[in-house]
C-alpha positions as CSV (number, residue, x, y, z in Angstrom):
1,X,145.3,106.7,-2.6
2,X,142.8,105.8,-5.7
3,X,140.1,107.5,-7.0
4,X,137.2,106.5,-4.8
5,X,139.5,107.4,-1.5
6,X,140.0,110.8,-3.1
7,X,136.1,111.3,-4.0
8,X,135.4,109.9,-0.2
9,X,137.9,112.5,1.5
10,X,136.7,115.0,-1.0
11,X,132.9,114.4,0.5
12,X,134.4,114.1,3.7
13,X,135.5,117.4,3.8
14,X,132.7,119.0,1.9
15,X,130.6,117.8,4.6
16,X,132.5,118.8,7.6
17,X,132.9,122.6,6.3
18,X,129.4,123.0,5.7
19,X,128.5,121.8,9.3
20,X,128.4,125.1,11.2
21,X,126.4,124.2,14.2
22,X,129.7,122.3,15.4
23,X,132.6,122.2,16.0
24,X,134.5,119.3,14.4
25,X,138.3,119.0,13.9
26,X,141.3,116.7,14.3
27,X,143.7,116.0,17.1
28,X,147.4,114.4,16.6
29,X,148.0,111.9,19.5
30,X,149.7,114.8,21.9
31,X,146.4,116.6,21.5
32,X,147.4,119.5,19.0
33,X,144.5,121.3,16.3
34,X,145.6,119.7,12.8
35,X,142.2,120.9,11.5
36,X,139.6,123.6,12.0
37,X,135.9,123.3,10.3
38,X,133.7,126.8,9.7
39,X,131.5,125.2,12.7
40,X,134.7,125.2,15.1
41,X,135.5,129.0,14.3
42,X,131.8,130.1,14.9
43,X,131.5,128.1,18.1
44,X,135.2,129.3,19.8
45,X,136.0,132.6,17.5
46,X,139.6,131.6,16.6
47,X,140.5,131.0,12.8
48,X,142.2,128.1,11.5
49,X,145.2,130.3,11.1
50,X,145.0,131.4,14.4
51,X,144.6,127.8,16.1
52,X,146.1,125.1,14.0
53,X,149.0,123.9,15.8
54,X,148.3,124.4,19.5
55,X,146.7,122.5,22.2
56,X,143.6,121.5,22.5
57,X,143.6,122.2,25.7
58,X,143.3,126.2,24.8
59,X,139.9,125.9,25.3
60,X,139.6,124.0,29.0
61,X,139.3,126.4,31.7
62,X,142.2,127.0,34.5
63,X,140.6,124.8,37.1
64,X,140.3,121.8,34.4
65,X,143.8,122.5,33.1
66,X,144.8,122.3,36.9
67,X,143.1,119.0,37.1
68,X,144.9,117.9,33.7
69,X,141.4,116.5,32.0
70,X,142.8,117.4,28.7
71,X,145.2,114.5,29.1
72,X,142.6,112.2,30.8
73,X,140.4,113.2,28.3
74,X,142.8,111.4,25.6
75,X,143.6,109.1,27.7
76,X,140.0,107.5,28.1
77,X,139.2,108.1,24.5
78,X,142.3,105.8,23.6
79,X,141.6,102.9,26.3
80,X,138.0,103.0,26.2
81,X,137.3,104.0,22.3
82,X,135.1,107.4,23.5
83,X,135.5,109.9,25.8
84,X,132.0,111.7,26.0
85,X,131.5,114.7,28.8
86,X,129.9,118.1,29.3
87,X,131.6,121.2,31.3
88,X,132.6,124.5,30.6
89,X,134.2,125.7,27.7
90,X,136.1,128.7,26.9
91,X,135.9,130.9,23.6
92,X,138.7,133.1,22.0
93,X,137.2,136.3,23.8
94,X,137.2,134.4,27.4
95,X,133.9,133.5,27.7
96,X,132.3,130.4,28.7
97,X,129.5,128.4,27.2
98,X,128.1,124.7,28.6
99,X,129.5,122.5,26.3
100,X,128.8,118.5,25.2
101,X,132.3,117.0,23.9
102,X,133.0,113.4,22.3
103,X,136.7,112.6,21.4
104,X,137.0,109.6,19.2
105,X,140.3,107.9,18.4
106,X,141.4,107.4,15.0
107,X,144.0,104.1,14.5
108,X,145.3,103.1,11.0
109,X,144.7,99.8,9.2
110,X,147.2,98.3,11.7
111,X,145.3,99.8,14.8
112,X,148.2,102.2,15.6
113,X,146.6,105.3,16.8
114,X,147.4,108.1,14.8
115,X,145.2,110.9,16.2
116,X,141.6,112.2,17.4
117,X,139.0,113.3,16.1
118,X,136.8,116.1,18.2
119,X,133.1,116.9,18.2
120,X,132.2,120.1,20.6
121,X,128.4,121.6,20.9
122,X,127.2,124.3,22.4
123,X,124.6,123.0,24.7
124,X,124.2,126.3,27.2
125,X,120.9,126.6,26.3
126,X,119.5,123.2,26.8
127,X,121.3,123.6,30.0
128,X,119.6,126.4,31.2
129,X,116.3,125.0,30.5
130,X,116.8,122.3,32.2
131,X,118.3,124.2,35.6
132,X,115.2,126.5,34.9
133,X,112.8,123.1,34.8
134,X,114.8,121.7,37.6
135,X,114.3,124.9,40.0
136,X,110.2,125.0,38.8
137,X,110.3,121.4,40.0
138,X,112.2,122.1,43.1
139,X,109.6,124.9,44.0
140,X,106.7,123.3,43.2
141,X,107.8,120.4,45.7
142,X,108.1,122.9,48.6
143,X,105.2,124.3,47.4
144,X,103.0,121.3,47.7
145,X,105.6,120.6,51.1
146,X,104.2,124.1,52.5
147,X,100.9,123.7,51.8
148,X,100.6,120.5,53.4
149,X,102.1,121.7,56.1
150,X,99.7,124.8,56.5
151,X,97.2,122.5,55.8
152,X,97.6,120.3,59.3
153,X,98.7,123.0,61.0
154,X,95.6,125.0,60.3
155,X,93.6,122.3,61.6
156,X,95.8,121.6,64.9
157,X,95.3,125.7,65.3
158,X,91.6,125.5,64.4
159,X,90.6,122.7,67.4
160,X,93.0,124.8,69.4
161,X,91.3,127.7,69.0
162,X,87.9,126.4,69.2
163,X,88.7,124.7,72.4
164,X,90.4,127.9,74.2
165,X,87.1,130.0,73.0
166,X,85.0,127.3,74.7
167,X,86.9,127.2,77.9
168,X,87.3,131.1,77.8
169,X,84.1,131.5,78.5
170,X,83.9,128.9,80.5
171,X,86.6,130.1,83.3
172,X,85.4,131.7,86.2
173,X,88.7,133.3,87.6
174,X,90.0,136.1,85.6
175,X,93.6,135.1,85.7
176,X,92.9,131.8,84.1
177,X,90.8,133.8,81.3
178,X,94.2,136.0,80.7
179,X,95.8,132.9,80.4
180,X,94.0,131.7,77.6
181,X,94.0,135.3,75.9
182,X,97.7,135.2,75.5
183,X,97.0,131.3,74.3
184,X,94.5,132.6,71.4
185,X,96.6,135.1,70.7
186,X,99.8,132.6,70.1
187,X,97.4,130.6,68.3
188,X,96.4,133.5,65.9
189,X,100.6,134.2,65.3
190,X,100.5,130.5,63.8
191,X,97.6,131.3,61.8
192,X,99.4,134.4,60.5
193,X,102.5,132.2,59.9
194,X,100.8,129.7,57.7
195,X,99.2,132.3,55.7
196,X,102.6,133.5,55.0
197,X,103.3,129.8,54.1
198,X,100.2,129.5,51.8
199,X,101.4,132.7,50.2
200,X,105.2,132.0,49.0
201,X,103.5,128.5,48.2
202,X,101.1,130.7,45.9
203,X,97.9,128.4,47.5
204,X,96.5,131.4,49.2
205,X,92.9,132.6,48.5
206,X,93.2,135.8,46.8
207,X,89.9,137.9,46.1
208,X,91.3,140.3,43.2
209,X,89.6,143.2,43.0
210,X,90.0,147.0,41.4
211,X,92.3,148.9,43.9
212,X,93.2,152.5,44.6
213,X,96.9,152.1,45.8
214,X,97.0,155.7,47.1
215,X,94.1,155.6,49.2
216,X,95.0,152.0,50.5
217,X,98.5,153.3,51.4
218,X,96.9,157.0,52.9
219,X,94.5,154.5,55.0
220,X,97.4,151.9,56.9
221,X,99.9,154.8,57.2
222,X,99.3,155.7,60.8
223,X,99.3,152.1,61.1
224,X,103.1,151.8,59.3
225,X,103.9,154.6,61.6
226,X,102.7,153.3,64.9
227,X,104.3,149.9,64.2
228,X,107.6,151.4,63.1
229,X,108.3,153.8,66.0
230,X,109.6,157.6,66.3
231,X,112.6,157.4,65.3
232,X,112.0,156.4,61.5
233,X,110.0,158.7,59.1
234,X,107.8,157.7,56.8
235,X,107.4,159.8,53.4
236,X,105.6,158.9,50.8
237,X,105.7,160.1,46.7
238,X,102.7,159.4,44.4
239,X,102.6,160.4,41.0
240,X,99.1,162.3,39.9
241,X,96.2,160.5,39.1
242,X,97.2,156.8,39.5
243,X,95.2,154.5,37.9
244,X,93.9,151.6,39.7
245,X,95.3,147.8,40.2
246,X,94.2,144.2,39.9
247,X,95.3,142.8,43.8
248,X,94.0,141.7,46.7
249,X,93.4,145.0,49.1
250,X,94.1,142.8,52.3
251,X,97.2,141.0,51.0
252,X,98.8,144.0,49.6
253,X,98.6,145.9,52.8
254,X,100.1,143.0,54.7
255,X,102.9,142.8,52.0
256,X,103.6,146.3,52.2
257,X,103.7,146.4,56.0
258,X,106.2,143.9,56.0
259,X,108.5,145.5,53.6
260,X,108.0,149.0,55.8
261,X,108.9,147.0,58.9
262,X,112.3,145.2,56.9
263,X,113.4,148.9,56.2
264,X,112.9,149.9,59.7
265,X,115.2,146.9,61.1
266,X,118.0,147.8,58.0
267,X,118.2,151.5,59.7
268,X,118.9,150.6,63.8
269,X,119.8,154.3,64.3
270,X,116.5,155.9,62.7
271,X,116.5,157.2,59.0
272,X,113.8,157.9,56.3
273,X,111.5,155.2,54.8
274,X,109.9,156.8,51.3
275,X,106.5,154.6,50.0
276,X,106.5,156.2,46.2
277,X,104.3,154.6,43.3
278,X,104.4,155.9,39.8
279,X,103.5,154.2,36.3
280,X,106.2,152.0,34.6
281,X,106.0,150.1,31.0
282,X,107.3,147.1,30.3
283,X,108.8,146.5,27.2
284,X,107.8,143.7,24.8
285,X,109.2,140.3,25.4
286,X,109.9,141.2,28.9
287,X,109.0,140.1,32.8
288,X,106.8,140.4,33.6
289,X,104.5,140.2,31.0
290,X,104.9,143.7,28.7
291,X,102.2,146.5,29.1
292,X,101.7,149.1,31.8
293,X,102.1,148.1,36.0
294,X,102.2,150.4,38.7
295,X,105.3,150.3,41.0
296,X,105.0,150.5,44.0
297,X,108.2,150.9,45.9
298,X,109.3,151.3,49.4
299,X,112.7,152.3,49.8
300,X,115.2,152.9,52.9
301,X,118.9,154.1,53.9
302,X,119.7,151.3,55.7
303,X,122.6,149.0,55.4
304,X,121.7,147.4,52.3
305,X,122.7,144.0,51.6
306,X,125.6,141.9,49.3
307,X,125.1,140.4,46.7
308,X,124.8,136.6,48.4
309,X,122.1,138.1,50.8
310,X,120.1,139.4,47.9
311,X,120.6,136.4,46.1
312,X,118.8,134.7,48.8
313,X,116.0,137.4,49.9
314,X,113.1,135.9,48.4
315,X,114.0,132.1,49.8
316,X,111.8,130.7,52.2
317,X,113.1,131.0,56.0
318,X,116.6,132.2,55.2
319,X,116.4,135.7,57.6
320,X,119.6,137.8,58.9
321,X,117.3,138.8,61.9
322,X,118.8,136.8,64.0
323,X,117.2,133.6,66.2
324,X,113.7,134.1,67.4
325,X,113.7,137.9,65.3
326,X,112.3,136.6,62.1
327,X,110.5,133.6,59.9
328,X,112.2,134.3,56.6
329,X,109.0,134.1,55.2
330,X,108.1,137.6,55.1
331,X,110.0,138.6,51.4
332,X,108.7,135.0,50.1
333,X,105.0,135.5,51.0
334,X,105.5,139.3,49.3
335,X,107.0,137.3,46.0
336,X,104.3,134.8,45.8
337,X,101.8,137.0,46.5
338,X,102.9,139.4,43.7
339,X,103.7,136.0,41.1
340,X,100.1,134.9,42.0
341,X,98.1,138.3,41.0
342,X,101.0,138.7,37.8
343,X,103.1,141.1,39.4
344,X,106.4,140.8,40.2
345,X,108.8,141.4,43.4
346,X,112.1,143.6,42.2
347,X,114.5,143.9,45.0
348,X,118.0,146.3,44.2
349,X,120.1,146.7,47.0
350,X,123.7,147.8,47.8
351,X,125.7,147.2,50.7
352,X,126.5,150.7,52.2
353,X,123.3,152.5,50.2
354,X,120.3,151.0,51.1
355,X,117.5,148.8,49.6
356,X,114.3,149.5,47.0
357,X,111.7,146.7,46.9
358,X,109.8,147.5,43.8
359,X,105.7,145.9,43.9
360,X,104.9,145.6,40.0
361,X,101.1,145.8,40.4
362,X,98.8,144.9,37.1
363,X,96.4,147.3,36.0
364,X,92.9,147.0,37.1
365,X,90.3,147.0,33.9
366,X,86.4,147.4,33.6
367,X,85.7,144.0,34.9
368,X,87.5,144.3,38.0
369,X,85.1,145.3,40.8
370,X,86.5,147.2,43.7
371,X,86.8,145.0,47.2
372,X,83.7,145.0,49.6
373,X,84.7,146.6,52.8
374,X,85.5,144.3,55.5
375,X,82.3,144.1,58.6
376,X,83.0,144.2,61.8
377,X,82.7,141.1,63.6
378,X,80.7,142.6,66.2
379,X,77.8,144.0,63.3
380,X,77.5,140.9,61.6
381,X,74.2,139.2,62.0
382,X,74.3,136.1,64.0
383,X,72.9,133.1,62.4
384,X,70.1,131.4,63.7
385,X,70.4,129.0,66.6
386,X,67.1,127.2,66.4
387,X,68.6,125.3,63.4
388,X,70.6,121.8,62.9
389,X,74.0,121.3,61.5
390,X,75.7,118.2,60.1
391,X,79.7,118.4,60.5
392,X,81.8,116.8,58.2
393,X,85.3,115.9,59.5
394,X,88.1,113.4,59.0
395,X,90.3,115.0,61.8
396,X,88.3,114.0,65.7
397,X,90.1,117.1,67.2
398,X,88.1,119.6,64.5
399,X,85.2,117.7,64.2
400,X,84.9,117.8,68.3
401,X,85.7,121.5,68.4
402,X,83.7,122.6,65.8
403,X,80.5,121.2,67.3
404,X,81.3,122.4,70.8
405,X,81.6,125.6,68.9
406,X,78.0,125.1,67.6
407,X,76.6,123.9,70.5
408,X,77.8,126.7,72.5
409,X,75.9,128.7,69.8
410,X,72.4,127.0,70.9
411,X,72.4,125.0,67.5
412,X,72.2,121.0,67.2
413,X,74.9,118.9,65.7
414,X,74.9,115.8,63.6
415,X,78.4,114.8,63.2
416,X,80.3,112.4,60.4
417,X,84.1,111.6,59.8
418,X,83.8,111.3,56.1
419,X,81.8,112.1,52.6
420,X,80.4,109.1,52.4
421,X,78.7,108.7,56.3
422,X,78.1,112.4,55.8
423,X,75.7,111.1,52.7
424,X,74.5,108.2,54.6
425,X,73.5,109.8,57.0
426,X,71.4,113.1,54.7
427,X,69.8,109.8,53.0
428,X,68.3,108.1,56.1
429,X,67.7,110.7,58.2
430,X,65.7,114.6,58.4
431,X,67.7,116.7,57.0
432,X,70.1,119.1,58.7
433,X,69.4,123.1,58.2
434,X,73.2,123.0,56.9
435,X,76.4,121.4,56.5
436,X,79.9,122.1,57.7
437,X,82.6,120.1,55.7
438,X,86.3,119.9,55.9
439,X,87.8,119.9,52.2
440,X,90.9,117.1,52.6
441,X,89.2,113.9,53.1
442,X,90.3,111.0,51.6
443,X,88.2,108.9,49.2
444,X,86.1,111.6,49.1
445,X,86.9,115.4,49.4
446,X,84.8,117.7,50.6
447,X,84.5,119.9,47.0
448,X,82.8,116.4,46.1
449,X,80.8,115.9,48.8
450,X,79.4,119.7,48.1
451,X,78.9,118.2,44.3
452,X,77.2,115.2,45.4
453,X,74.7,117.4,47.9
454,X,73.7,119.6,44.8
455,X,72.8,116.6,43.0
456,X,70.9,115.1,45.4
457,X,69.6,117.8,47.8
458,X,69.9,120.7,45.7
459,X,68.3,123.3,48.3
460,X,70.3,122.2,51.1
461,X,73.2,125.1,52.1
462,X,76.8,124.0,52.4
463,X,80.1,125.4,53.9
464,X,83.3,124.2,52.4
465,X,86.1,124.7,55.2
466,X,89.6,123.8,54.3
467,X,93.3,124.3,55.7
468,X,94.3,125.2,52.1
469,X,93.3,129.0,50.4
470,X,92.9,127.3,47.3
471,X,90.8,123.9,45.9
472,X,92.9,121.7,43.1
473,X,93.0,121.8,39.8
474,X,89.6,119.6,38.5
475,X,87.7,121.3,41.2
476,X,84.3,122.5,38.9
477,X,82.3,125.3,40.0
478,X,81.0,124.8,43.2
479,X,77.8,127.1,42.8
480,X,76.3,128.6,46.0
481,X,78.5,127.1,48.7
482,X,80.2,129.1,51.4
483,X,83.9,129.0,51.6
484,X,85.4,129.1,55.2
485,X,89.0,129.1,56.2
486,X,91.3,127.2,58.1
487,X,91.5,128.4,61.4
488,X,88.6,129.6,62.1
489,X,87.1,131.9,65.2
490,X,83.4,131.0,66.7
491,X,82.8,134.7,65.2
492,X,83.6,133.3,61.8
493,X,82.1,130.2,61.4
494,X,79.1,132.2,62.2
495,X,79.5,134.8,59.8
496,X,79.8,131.7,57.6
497,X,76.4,129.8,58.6
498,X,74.8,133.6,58.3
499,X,75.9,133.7,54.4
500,X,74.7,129.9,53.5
501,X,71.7,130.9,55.0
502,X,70.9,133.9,53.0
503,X,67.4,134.5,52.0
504,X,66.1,132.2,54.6
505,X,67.4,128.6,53.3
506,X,68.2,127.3,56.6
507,X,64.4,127.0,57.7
């Protein structure tokens, strides 16, 4: 060897010990550790001393060693000049890490192979952003999949509704009118269920305000108890002088009713459910985000559950209820609604001891106003019926119920099927007192259509109905205009017409 091959291996070798972040050594052709750089020792925790001389194969797991990929491994890298693959790698302590591996032969002038040379990185982190970017996709898609699906279902539900309300009171014989309760009623479960949809899909309509957990919880719980029977107790353990959380009042108790009623079906025999809430801190750096929450917790002695069923809690409609006992939407419309306000679900169960669910709630500040109490249907002022309405619907089953549901009312109807006859008609004709529009149009949504009515008739009252709880992103403010939801009662569309109406804009 001259004196430029010795200065080349001498660089060689300078710059393969001072590359730390891999691991680079040499193979002979069986596959046995000739050399060891500082980056190797780092990455597997064996020193050259310690590793030299054995197999490569030290650091495959048993399951590739049983598959004999070490040898393939070589075996490739000879025939096809690379062998390139990720998988698990094992360190000198026994632990794994995701690794990305190339094996390059190495042949003499002749093209005899003499040996390999191996590059190994540690990659576990890139892999774990990408599984976590790959679930984020994954949940966004069945997101957008439930929504949609709430979506048309809310408006099948809402021209069912509005059709057994019409014929209700149309129906002389009173059988035929129980009939059509118990039809309503079924109707109003499937309104329930896509709100549960909408809320693991985190597009539900959440009206955050400053709430007192301990009264809310003092005022449902001779509903809990009612709706969980004698045989399971309900006790409850508040800390003093709770301070007040940023939630929705009207999701919460729905999320805690459902976690009461899971810990009555863990404890078939009867038992002791406990509702306790006290003040936690989150460290820095944590998740949630750090600072102060207030847990809320409901906690039972039921059966608890293994570590696959917990696992799998918070997925949408995986339930161990049995067929026709539950949606499995219950513990994902608690998690979204808890993501959605910046709180977080914590379940910890063990089978044989029981289950916690843990509500992290956020704490309310100054700007947060406490939640209006609800009205009564039955004390909410009517709105007027000597007045005209224009109904804006793509879908003929809506847009037929909902001006039956006018009509019935005493009010006139002008009806369109989209924005833009909806506008053709406000240009070329008197104008309605109001407007009814569905939001999911195509061409032209409905949050446009409101846009385009402020522009041009800027005193004329609008209500936005949509099967979604929340508009899209590029949505701008929509001022003044009356949001009404997908299904909706004869009661409640007009409560709706009563608020665009305020201060006497309908006449």
């Amino acid at each position: 060897m001259d004196e430029t091959d010795v200065k080349l291996e001498q660089r060689y070798r300078t710059l393969v010990e001072a590359i730390t972040d891999y691991a680079i050594y040499m193979l002979d052709r069986d596959g046995v550790v000739t050399s060891w750089n500082p980056g190797a020792q780092r990455l597997k925790g064996y020193s050259e001393a310690e590793i030299v001389g054995r197999h490569f194969s030290t650091f495959y797991t048993e399951e590739d060693r049983a598959e004999d990929l070490p040898a393939r491994a070589l075996q490739i890298s000879e025939q096809e000049g690379r062998f390139e693959r990720e998988g698990w790698r094992l360190r000198k302590d026994g632990s794994r890490f995701w690794a990305n591996v190339i094996i390059d032969p190495i042949r003499n002038p002749d093209g005899k192979l003499v040996g390999f040379a191996k590059i190994t990185r540690d990659i576990s982190e890139k892999r774990a952003a990408q599984e976590a970017m790959f679930q984020a996709q994954k949940m966004e898609a069945v997101g957008q999949l439930t929504g949609g699906l709430a979506h048309d279902f809310n408006n099948l539900l809402t021209a069912i509704l509005g059709s057994l309300e019409i014929a209700k009171k149309r129906a002389v014989r009173a059988d035929v009118a129980d009939l059509i309760d118990n039809a309503i009623q079924g109707a109003q479960r499937g309104a329930n269920l896509t709100q549960r949809l909408l809320a693991f899909s985190r597009r539900q309509e959440l009206q955050l305000a400053s709430v007192d957990v301990g009264a809310l919880v003092a005022g449902m719980t001779e509903l809990m108890r009612r709706t969980i029977g004698p045989e399971v107790v309900i006790a409850t353990q508040f800390s003093p002088n709770l301070p007040r959380v940023r939630t929705d009042a009207n999701q919460l108790e729905s999320a805690l009713l459902n976690l009461v009623v899971n810990a009555r079906d863990a404890m078939p025999d009867g038992g002791q459910i406990v509702v306790a809430a006290d003040l936690r801190t989150v460290p820095k750096g944590a998740i949630p985000s750090s600072g102060d929450y207030l847990c809320l917790s409901v906690r039972d002695q039921g059966e608890g559950m293994d570590t696959q069923t917990l696992a799998n809690a918070t997925t949408p409609f995986f339930t161990t209820k049995g067929v026709g006992k539950g949606t499995g939407l219950g513990l994902p419309m608690v998690h979204g609604l808890m993501a959605q306000s910046g709180g977080q679900l914590v379940l910890k169960s063990t089978r044989g001891e029981g289950t916690t669910a843990e509500l992290w709630l956020p704490l309310a500040d100054e700007s947060d106003a406490a939640p209006m109490p609800a009205v009564p249907e039955d004390l909410v002022e009517p709105a007027p019926t000597s007045m005209t309405v224009l109904v804006v619907d793509d879908d003929a089953l809506v847009l037929m119920n909902t001006v039956l549901l006018l009509e019935d009312l005493g009010m006139e109807t002008l009806q369109a099927s989209s924005g833009e006859e909806a506008l053709a008609i406000l240009g070329t004709e008197q104008l309605p007192d109001v407007v009814v529009t569905d939001h999911a149009m195509p061409k032209m949504t409905g949050a446009r259509l409101c846009q385009e009515i402020q522009e041009r008739f800027p005193t004329l009252p609008v209500v936005l109905a949509t099967g979604y709880a929340e508009l899209p992103d590029g949505v701008g403010d929509l001022g003044d205009v009356v949001r009404l939801s997908k299904p909706y009662t004869q009661a409640q569309l007009s409560r709706a017409l009563t608020e665009a109406c305020k201060g006497g804009r309908c006449f």
